[in-house]
C-alpha positions in Angstrom: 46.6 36.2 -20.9 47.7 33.4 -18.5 46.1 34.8 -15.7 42.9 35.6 -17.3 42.5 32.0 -18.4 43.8 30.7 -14.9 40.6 33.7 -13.9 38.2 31.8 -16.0 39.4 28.5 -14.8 38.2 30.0 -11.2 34.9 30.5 -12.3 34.2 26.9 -13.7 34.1 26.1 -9.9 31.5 28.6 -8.6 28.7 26.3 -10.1 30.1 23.0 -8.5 30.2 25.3 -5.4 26.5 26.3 -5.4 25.7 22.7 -6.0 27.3 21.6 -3.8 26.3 23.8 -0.7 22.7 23.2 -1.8 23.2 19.7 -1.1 24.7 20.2 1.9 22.3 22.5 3.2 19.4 19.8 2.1 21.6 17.8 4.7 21.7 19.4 7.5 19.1 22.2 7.2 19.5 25.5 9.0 22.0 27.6 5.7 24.2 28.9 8.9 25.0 25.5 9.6 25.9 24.4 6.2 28.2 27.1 5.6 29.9 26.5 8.4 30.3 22.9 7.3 31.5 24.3 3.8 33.9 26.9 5.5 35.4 24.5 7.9 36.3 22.1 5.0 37.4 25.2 3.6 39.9 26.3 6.4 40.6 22.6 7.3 42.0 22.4 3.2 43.8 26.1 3.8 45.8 24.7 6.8 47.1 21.6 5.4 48.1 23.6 2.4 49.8 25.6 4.9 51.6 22.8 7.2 52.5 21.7 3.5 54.5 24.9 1.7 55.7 25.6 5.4 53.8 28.8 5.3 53.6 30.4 9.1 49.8 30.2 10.4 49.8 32.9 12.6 50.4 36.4 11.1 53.2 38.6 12.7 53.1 41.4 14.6 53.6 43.3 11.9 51.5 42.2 10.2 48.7 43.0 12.3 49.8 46.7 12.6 50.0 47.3 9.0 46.6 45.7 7.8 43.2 47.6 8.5 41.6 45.9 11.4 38.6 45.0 9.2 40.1 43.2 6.4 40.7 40.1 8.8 37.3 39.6 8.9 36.8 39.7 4.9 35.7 35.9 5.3 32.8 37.1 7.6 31.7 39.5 5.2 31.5 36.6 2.6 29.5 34.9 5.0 26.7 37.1 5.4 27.1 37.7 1.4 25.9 33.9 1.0 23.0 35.1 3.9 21.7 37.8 1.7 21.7 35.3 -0.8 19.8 32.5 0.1 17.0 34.7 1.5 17.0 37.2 -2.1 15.1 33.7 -4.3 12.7 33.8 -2.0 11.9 37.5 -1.7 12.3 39.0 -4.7 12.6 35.8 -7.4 15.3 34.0 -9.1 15.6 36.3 -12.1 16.3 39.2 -9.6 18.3 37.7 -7.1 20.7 36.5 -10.1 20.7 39.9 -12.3 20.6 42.7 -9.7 23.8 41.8 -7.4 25.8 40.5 -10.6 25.3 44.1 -12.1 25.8 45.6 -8.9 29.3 43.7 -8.5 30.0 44.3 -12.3 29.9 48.3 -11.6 31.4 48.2 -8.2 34.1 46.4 -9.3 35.1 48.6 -12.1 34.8 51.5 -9.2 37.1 49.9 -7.2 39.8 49.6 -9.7 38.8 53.6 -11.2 39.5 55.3 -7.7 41.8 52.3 -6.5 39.6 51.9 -2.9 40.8 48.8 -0.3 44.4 49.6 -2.1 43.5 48.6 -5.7 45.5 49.4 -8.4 44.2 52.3 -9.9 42.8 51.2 -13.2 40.9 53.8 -15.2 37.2 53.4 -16.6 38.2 54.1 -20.2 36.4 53.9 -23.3 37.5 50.3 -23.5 36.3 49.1 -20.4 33.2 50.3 -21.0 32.3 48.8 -24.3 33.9 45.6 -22.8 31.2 46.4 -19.6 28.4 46.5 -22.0 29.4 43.5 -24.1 29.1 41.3 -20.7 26.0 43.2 -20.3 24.2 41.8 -23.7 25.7 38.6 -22.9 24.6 38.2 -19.6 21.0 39.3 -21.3 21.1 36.7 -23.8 22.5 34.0 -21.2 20.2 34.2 -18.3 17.3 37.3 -18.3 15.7 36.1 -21.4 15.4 32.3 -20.9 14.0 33.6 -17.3 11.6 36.1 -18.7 10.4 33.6 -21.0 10.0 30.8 -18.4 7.9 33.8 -16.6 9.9 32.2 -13.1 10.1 35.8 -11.6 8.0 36.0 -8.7 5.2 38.8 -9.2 4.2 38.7 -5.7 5.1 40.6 -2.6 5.2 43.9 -4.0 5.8 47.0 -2.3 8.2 48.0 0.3 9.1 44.8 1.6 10.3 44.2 -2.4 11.9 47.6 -2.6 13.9 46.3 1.1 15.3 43.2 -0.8 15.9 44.9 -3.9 18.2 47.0 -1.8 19.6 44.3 -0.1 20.4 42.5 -3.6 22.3 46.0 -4.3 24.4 45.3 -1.2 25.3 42.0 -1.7 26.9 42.6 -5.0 29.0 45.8 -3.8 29.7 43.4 -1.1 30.6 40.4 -3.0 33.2 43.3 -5.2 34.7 44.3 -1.8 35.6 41.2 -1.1 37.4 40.8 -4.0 39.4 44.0 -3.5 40.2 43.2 0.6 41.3 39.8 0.1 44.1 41.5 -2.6 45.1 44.0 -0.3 45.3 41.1 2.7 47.7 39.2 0.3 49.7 41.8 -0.7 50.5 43.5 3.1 50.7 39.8 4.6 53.0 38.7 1.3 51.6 35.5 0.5 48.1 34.6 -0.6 48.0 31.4 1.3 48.3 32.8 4.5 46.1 35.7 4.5 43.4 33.1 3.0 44.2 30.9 5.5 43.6 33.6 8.3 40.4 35.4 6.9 39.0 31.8 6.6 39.7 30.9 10.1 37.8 33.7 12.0 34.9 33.4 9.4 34.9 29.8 10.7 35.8 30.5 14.3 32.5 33.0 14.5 30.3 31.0 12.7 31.1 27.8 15.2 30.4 30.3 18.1 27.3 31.2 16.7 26.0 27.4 16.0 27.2 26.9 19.7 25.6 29.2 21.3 21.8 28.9 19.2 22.1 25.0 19.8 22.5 24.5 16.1 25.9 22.7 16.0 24.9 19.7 16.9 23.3 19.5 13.0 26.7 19.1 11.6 27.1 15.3 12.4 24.1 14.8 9.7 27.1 15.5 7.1 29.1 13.4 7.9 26.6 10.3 6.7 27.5 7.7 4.5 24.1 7.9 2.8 24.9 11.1 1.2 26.9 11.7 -1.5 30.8 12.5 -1.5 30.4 15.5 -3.3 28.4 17.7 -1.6 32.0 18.5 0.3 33.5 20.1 -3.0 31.9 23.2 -1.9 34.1 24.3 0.6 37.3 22.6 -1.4 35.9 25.2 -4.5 35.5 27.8 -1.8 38.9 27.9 -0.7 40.7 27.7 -4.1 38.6 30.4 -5.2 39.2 32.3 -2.8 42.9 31.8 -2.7 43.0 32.7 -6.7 41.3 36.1 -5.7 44.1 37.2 -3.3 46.4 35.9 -6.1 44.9 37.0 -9.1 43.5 40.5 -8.5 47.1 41.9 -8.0 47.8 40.9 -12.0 44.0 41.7 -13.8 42.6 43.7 -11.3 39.5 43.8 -9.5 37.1 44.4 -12.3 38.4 41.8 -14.5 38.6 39.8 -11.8 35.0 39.4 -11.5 33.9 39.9 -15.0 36.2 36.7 -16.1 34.4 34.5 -12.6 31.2 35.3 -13.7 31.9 34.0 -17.3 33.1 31.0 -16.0 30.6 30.7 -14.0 27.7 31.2 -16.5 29.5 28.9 -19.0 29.5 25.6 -16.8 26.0 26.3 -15.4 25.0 26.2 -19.4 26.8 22.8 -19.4 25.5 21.7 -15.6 21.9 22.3 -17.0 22.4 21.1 -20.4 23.6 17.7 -19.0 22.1 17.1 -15.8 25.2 17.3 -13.9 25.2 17.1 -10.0 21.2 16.9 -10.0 20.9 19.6 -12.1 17.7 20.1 -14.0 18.3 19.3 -17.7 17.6 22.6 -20.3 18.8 22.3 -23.8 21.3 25.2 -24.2 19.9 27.6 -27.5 22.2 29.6 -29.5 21.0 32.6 -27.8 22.8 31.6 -25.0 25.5 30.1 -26.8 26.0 33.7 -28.4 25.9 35.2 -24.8 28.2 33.4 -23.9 30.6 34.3 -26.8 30.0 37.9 -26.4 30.9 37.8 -22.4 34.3 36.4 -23.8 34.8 39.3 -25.8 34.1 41.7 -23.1 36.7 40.3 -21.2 39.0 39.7 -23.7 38.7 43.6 -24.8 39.2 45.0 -21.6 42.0 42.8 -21.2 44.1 43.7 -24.6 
């Protein structure tokens, strides 16, 4: 139970996050450039961490020989995640881009710990888990799909096979954003300590995305962020970044992967409830409705059923 709550905990910060980096972006424009902001705050935080608990920066030999070549890059993969993203609102409408890579991460998860890929404990889809599935299902119904049929925001536009190409991609992202989850664990466990492989799989994210900015001419955006006229805590997002992060390669190992995810995106959805309820951070006030309220609840329950 500790762990799910310290799970839960994680997802509070995923709205102060997406605030955040929508702030930041509003800064300094172009999103490549803004995550790279948010990811170098990210690894700058990591490091220190590391200088701090004496934790070696560099990985060993060994290290390197044992881990897959591609889970080093497991930070890149988030980066292009937060790519598909910003590009899904426009394409295919909020309501989509929310629903169809949460669902998406929802079921890949649960695949991931069923036939234990990326070096998951193997968890098996039981009846449990899947009544617990469906439960997050009805709440995450009541939560966000009514309120944004009702508010008619999905866009009705651009239908077709351009559509169908971003409905796909929305697909993607969410196995993606699942994959994640499950690499980062098995990083943690080969390299021993979560710090360090977060530390590592930050740094090349960073490392590639500064190469990138460099070489398109774009970098030279960043010293927009570093205004006085803007406020303090448009930074939190790469802070949040990195302590989520660093609670997936811890976390996963004791509630696996699909649990994992199920318990962020319930944090997640309750403080955006709150966010929206009270204005926080900019946010567009909305009364939360019982409906919501009993989404919310039944998320819980979900979780709490799959993790008795």
């Amino acid at each position: 139970m500790f762990y799910l709550i310290i799970t839960l905990a994680m997802g509070l910060l995923v709205p102060f996050q997406t605030a955040a980096n929508s702030r930041l972006r509003g800064v300094v424009g172009p999103a490549y450039v803004s995550t790279l902001v948010s990811f170098s705050v990210s690894t700058l935080a990591l490091l220190l961490v590391s200088l701090l608990t004496g934790n070696p920066l560099i990985p060993t030999s060994q290290m390197l020989a044992e881990a897959p070549w591609w889970s080093w890059f497991a930070g890149l993969v988030a980066v292009v995640t937060i790519t598909i993203a910003i590009h899904l609102f426009k394409e295919i409408g909020p309501l989509q881009a929310v629903i169809i890579p949460m669902f998406s991460q929802l079921i890949f998860s649960l695949m991931i710990d069923h036939f234990g890929w990326f070096g998951a404990k193997v968890i098996p889809l039981d009846a449990k888990r899947i009544i617990g599935s469906l439960l997050l299902v009805a709440g995450v119904t009541l939560v966000v799909i009514l309120p944004k049929l009702k508010a008619q925001q999905q866009a009705t536009r651009d239908k077709g096979s351009r559509q169908l190409f971003w409905q796909l991609c929305a697909v993607v992202s969410g196995c993606l954003s699942a994959s994640i989850t499950g690499v980062y664990a098995q990083l943690s466990s080969i390299v021993g300590n979560p710090i360090q492989a977060t530390t590592v799989a930050f740094f090349v994210a960073t490392m590639v995305l500064l190469l990138f900015c460099t070489l398109n001419g774009s970098v030279r955006l960043i010293g927009k962020a570093f205004s006085r006229e803007y406020p303090w805590w448009m930074w939190l997002g790469g802070l949040c970044g990195a302590t989520i992060v660093f609670g997936n390669a811890w976390l996963v190992a004791h509630v696996g992967v699909g649990v994992f995810v199920m318990a962020l995106l319930v944090g997640q959805l309750a403080l955006s409830q709150l966010m929206e309820h009270n204005g926080w951070l900019g946010s567009p006030r909305k009364p939360i409705t019982w409906a919501q309220i009993l989404g919310i609840l039944l998320m819980l329950a979900g979780v709490a059923l799959i993790r008795l």
